[in-house]
C-alpha positions as CSV (number, residue, x, y, z in Angstrom):
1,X,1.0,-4.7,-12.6
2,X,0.9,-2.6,-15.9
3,X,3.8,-0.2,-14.6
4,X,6.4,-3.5,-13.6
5,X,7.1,-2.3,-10.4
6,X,6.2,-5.2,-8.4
7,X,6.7,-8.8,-8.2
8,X,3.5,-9.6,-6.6
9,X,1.0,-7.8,-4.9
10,X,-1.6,-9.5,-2.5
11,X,-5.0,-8.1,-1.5
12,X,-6.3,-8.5,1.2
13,X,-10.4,-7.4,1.5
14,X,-12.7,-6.9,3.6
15,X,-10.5,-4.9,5.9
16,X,-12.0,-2.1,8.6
17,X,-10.1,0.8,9.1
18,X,-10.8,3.7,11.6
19,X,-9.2,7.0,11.5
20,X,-9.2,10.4,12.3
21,X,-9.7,12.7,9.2
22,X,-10.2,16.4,9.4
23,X,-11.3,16.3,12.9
24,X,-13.7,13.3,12.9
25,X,-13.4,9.7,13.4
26,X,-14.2,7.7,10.1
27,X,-14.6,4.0,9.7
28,X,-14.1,2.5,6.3
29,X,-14.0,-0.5,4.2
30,X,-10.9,-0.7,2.6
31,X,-7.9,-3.6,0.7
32,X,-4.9,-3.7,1.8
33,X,-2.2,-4.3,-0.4
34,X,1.2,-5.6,0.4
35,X,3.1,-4.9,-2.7
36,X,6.4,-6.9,-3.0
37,X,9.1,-4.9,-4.4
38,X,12.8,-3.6,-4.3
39,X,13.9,-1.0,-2.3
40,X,15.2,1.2,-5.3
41,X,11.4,1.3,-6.7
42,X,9.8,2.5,-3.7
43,X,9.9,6.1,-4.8
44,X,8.3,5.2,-8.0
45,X,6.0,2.9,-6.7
46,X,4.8,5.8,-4.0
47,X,4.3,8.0,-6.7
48,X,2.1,5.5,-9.0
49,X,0.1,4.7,-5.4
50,X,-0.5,9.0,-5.1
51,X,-1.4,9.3,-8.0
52,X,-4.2,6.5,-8.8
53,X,-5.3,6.8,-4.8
54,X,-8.6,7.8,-4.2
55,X,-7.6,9.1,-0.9
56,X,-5.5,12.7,-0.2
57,X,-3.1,10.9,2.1
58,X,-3.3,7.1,1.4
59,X,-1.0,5.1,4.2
60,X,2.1,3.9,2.4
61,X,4.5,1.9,4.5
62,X,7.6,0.4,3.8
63,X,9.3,-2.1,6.0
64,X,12.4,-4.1,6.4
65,X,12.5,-7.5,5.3
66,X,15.3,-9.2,7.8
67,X,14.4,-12.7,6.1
68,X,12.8,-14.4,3.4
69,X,12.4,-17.6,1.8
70,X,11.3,-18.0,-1.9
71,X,9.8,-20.7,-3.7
């Protein structure tokens, strides 16, 4: 939240992943984040995610939002 590039980020713990990394299959305990933005800060916000990231290649996804309701 320190570099104002998202309205809200939710974490999500406890969550399994299982991949393939340099040719073995890896299971890890990992957060997902769903970080609520605007499309015009994605690029920053990738950059912040690289940067900070503890893995080489973190999974950064960004999807369409077709519709929303705010509170």
């Amino acid at each position: 939240m320190k570099h104002k590039l998202a309205a809200c980020v939710s974490m999500v713990d406890n969550v399994k992943s299982v991949f393939s990394w340099d040719s073995e299959i890896c299971m890890e305990k990992e957060i997902l984040l769903l970080i609520k933005t605007r499309r015009e800060l994605y690029g920053k916000i990738k950059l912040v995610i690289e940067d900070m990231h503890s893995y080489e290649v973190p999974e950064i996804i960004a999807l369409p939002i077709v519709e929303a309701i705010s509170f």
